[in-house]
N, C-alpha and C positions, 0 to 999 in steps of 0.2 A: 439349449445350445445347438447348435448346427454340425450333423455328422460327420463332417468333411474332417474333425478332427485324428480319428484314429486311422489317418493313411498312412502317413510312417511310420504306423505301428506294423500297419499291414506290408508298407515295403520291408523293415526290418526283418520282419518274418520270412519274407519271401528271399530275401535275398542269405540270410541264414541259413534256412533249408538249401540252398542251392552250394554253398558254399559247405555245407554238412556231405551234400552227393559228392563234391568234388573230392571233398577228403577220403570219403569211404572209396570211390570209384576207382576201382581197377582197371580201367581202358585210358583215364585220362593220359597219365603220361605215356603210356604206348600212342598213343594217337599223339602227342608232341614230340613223343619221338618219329615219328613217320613224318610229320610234319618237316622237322628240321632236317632228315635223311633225304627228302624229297628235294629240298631248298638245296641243300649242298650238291646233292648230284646236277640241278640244272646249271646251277651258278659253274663247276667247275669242268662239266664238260661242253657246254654251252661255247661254239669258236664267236669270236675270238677272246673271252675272257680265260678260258681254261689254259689256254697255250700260253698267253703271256702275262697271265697274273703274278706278281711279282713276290710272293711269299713263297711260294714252294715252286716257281719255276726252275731253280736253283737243285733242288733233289727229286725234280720230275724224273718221272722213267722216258725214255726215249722209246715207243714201242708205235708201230701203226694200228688202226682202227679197229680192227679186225683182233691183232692178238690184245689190244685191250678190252674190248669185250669179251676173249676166252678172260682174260685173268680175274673180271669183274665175276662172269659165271660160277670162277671157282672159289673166290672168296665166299659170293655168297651161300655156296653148296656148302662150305666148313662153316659156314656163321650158322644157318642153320643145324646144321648134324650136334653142333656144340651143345646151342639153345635145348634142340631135344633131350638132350641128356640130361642137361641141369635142370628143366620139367621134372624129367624123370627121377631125380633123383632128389628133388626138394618136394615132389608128391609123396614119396617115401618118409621121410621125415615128417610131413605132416602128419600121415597115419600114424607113424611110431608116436607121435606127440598126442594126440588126438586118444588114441590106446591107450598111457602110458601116465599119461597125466588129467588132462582134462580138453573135449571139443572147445570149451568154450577158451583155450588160449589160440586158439588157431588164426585167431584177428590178431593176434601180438605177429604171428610170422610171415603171414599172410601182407603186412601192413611196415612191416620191417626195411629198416634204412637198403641191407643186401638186395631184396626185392625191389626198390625204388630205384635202385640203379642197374642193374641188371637189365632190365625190363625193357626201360628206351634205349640202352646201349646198343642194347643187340637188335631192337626195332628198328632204330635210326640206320645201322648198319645194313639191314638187310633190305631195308626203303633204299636206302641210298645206290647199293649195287644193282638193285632192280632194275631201277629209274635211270642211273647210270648206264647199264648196259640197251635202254630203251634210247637213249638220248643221243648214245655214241652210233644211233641207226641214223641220225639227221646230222652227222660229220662228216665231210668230205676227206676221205681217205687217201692225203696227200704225201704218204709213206711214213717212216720214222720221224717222232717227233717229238718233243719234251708233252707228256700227260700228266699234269699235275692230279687231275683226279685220279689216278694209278695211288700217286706214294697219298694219298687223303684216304682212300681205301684201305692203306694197308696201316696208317695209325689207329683208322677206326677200328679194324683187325685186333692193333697190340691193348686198343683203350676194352674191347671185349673180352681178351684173355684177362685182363686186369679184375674188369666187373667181374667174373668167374670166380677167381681166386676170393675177391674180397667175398660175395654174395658165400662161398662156402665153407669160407673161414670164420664169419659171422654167424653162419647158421649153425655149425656143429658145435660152436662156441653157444651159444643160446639154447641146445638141447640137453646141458646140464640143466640139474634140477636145481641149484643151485643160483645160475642167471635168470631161469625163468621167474619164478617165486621172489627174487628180488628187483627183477623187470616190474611187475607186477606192482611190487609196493611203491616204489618210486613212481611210478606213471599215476598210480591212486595217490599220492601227495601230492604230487602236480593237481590233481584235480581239487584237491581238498583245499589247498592254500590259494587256486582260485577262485574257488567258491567263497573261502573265507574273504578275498578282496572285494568281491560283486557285496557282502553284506557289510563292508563298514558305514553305508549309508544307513541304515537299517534301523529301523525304532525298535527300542527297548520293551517297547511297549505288550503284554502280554494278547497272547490272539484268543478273543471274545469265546467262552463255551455255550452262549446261550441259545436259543434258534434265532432265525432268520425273522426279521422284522420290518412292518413297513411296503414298499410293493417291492418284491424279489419274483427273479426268475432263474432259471435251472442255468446253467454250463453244461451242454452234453459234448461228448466225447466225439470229434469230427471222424474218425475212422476207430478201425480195429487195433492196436498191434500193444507200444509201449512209448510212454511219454519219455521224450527224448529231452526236451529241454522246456522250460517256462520264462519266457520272453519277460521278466519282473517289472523292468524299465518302462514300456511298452505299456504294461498293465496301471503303472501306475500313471502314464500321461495321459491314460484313455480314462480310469478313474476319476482324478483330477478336471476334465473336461469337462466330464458330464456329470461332478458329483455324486459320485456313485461310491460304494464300496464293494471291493470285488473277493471272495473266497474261493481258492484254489483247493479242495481237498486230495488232489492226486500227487502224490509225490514222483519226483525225479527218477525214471526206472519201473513203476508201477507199469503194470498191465491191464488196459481197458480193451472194455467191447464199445464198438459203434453205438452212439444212444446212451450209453452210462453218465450219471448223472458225476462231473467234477465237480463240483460247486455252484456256486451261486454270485448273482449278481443283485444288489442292496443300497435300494435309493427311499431318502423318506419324502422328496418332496418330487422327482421327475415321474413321468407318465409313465404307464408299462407299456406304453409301445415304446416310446423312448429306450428306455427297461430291457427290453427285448430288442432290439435291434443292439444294444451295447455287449448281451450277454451274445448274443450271432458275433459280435466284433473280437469280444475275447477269447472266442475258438479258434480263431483265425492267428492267435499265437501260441496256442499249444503245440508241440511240434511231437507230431506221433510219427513213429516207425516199427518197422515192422519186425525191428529187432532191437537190442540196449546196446545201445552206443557207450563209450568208456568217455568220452568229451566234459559231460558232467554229472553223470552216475558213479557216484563215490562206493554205494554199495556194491555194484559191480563187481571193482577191485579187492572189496571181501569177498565176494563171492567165489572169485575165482582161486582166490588162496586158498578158499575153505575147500572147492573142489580138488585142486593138487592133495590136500592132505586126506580129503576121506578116499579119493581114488589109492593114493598109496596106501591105506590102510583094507583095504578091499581083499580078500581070501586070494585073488587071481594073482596079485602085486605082491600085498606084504613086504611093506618096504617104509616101515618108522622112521627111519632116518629121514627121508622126503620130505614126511608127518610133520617131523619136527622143525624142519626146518621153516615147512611153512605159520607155525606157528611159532616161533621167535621172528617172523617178516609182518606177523600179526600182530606180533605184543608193540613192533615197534611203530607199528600202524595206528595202532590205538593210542598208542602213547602221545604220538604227534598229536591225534585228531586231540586229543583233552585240551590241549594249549589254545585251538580253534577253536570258532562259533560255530555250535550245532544246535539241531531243533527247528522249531518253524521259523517263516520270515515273516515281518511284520513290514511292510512299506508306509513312511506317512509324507503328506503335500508339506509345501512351507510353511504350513502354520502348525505343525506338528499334530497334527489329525491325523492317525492311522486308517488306511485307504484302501492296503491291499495285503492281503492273510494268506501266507503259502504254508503250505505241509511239508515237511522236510523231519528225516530221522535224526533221534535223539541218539548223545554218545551209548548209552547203554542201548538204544535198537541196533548198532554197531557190535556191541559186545557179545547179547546174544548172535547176533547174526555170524561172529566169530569163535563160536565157543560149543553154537549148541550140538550141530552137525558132529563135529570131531569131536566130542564130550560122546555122542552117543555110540559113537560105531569104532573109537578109540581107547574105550575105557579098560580095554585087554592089556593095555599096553602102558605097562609101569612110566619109561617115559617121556609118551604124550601126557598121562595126565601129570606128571611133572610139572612138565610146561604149560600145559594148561592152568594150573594152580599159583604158577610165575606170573602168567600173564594178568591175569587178575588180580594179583596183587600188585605186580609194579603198576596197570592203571589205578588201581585204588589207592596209590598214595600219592597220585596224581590227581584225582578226583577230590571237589571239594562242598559239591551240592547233596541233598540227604537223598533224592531219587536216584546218583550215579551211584550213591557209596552205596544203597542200600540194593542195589544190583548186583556190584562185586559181590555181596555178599549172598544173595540166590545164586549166584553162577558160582560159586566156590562149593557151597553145598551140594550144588546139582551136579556139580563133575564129582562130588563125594558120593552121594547117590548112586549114579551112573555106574560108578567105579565097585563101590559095593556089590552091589548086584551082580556087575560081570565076572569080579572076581571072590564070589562065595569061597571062605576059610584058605583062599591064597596066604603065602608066609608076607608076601609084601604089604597086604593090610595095613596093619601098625606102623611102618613106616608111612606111608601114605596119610594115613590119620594122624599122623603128627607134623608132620608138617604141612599139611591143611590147616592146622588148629593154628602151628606159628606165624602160616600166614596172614591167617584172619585176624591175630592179635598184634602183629607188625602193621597192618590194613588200621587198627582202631587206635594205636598210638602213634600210627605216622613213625616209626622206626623201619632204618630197614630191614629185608626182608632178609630170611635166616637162607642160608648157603646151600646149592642144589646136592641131595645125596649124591652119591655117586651114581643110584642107577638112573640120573637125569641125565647124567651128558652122553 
């Protein structure tokens, strides 16, 4: 078949990544803000539209050239001194956040609606009186006059104090442990119940364990960093084309090196050059970065709970409360994911031939990944492992495959474990041990689960 087929795989990709930079990029909207600061200041002091434009010629200021260019100076002297401080003062907060809780939320505030508006407001503003006071050098200074860009200056002014208030009434609001940790699990269900839409195409069909057959070639890894997204669509029009079948073993989030071998590419009757030009074509939709994007990294979103809770439980902190909270943001996390399709993806053509095999984590690679860290470095703590013990068992009566049950039940033991150990001939033992035990047998008769002690809440 003729290679020309997987271009739009390759523009999809390209035009992906770019639309990925855009999201991440912190300059974009400062640079539309300067943009539209720049446009308004020519448009309204530009003679003859600024004098007689007929929206705000009505509550122009009447000032000559001269004193409107001081006023523009000193707006923009306050629009800046303003800017600085709220710098100032939302770097502070990252650090306390960053300390306190975990670096890796700093994309939550960094990335935050406050910051999105804040940003070009005061951009746009401080472009505008720039260019303004540059603009008002090319007007003829024909005395007192109605300057509509005067009173455009000074809403931009009241629209900054605005951005202000909001940008710091939304951050110190988000610096509870509380919003963040529940920021967190929301923005990981948005991704999860996306994820779940991208799969209801998806064959049933189980992904192949046996080797590689026939003429196969490698999938290497185009750069260094973390697989940020797998183009599925893409993979399987290119598939499809060329008759091929394609294995993806790097999951969403995974960390490669340049060269590492993702998978493989698996035709029984095309050439290996063919073969090999299609596995070059399938690199071309892995989309690596140089850091884990939250876009479609589900695990992530554990991750970053899991770090809130073992950071609060750390000698410097000590702060269970946190702990706790971030696991019952866990338990409800998990809970959701069970309702969802998890595990690998199978893609097949229209004749229901399975074509394209991706790696993706199973509910239980979720559960340890929720459980182990804070089972290890928690188990001092009557109750975390509470909740811990909660959490597993509310999935577990959710859970209905013998690989998910028979996890609850390793991860019930192992925070038993854990907890033993940490707590050699503690009085709380016995209580712990029994209600470990009711869980596990609420878990094996589907009943619910028996009522938290008192030292849980």
């Amino acid at each position: 078949m003729p290679h020309v087929e997987p271009r739009p795989g390759r523009a999809r990709s390209g035009l992906h990544r770019a639309m990925l930079r855009a999201h991440n990029s912190s300059w974009l909207l400062a640079a539309v803000g300067a943009v539209v600061g720049a446009g308004l200041a020519i448009l309204f002091v530009a003679e003859p539209f600024g004098t007689h434009h007929g929206v705000l010629r009505g509550l122009a200021w009447h000032t000559s050239v001269r004193e409107s260019r001081t006023i523009l100076s000193s707006v923009l002297g306050i629009v800046l001194t303003t800017l600085s401080i709220a710098l100032s003062l939302s770097v502070l907060v990252l650090q306390n956040t960053a300390g306190q809780y975990s670096p890796r939320l700093l994309r939550l505030f960094m990335g935050d609606l406050g910051s999105r508006i804040l940003v070009p407001v005061f951009v746009a503003t401080s472009v505008y009186c720039l260019v303004g006071v540059y603009a008002f050098g090319f007007v003829e200074d024909t005395g007192v006059a109605p300057r509509p860009a005067l009173t455009l200056a000074m809403l931009l002014l009241v629209c900054c104090g605005a951005a202000l208030v909001f940008q710091m009434t939304y951050t110190l609001k988000m610096v509870r442990a509380e919003q963040i940790v529940r920021r967190v699990r929301a923005s990981s269900l948005e991704v999860a119940h996306e994820l779940d839409r991208l799969r209801r195409g998806d064959s049933t069909a189980p992904a192949p364990e046996a080797g590689p057959s026939g003429t196969w070639r490698s999938i290497s890894a185009p750069a260094s960093g973390f697989v940020l997204d797998i183009e599925a669509g893409a993979l399987l029009a290119l598939a499809v084309a060329h008759g091929v079948s394609i294995h993806v073993s790097a999951a969403i989030g995974e960390p490669v090196v340049q060269g590492d071998s993702l998978g493989r590419v698996v035709s029984e009757g095309a050439s290996p050059e063919e073969v090999e030009r299609v596995a070059r074509t399938v690199e071309t939709t892995l989309l690596i970065g140089p850091w884990r994007e939250p876009g479609r990294d589900l695990a992530l979103g554990v991750q970053q709970l899991v770090d809130v809770a073992t950071k609060a439980l750390s000698p410097g902190i000590n702060d269970p409360a946190t702990a706790v909270e971030s696991v019952d943001q866990l338990t409800i996390l998990l809970c959701e994911l069970s309702r969802l399709r998890q595990g690998p993806r199978v893609l097949a053509d229209a004749r229901g031939r399975p074509r394209v095999f991706l790696r993706a984590l199973e509910l239980r690679d979720y559960l340890v990944l929720a459980t182990e860290q804070i089972s290890r470095y928690g188990a001092r703590e009557t109750v975390v492992v509470l909740r811990l013990f909660r959490l597993a068992g509310e999935l577990g009566l959710r859970v209905s495959e013998e690989p998910d049950r028979r996890a609850v039940r390793e991860v019930l033991h192992q925070v038993w474990a854990d907890t033993e150990e940490a707590q050699p001939g503690s009085s709380h033992l016995p209580l712990l041990r029994r209600y470990a035990e009711e869980v596990e047998r609420a878990v094996e008769r589907k009943e619910p689960l028996p009522p938290l002690p008192a030292p849980g809440f």
